[in-house]
N, C-alpha and C positions, 0 to 999 in steps of 0.2 A: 139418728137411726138410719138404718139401712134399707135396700129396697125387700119386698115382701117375696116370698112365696109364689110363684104364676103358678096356675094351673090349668089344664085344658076341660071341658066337659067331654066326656065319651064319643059322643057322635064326631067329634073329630079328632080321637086320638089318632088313629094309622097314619091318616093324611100329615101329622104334627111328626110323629118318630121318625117319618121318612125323609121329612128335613129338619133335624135335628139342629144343625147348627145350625140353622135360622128363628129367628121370631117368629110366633103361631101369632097371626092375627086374630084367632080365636080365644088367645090365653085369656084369663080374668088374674086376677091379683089380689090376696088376703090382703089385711089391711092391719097393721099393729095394732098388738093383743087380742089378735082373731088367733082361734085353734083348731084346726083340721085335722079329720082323722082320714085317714087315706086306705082304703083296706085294698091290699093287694090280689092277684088273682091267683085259680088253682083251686086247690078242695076246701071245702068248707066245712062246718058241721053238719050242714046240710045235703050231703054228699057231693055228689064230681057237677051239680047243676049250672056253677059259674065257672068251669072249668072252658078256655077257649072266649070269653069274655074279657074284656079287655082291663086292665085295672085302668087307676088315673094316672094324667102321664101330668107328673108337674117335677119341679125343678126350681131351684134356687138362680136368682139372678146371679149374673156374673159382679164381682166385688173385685175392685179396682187394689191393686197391689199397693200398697203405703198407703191406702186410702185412711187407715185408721177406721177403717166400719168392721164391725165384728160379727157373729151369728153364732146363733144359739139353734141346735138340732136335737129334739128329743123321739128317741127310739125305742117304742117300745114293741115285743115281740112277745107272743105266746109261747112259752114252752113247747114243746111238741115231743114225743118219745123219739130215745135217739139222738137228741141233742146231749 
């Protein structure tokens, strides 16, 4: 199996997107067959409250070319009017 999932906690997203191509020494790491839901930011049903809030900043480890490791990505999306 392959490496998991990082993710950052909030309080240090900005400082983490700004160096993107670096390792967040903040990041934590799922751990196989853990599931996270990741809710992104923008309007809610709640109105425009988390708008300007940051979502979660995570990302998939890098997988080494011919490594033979694979991943599995499940996307799920609300409809929304308009789509």
């Amino acid at each position: 199996r392959g490496p998991c999932t990082d993710w950052v906690p909030p309080a240090f997203s900005k400082a983490t997107l700004r160096r993107f191509k670096y390792n967040s020494k903040h990041a934590k790491s799922l751990s196989h067959c853990d599931v996270a839901l990741f809710k992104g930011r923008g309007e809610t049903f709640e109105g425009a409250a988390h708008i300007g809030h940051p979502g979660i900043v995570h990302r998939s480890p890098r997988v080494p070319e011919g490594s033979g490791i694979h991943r599995l990505v499940l996307v799920l999306d609300i409809p929304q009017e308009g789509w």
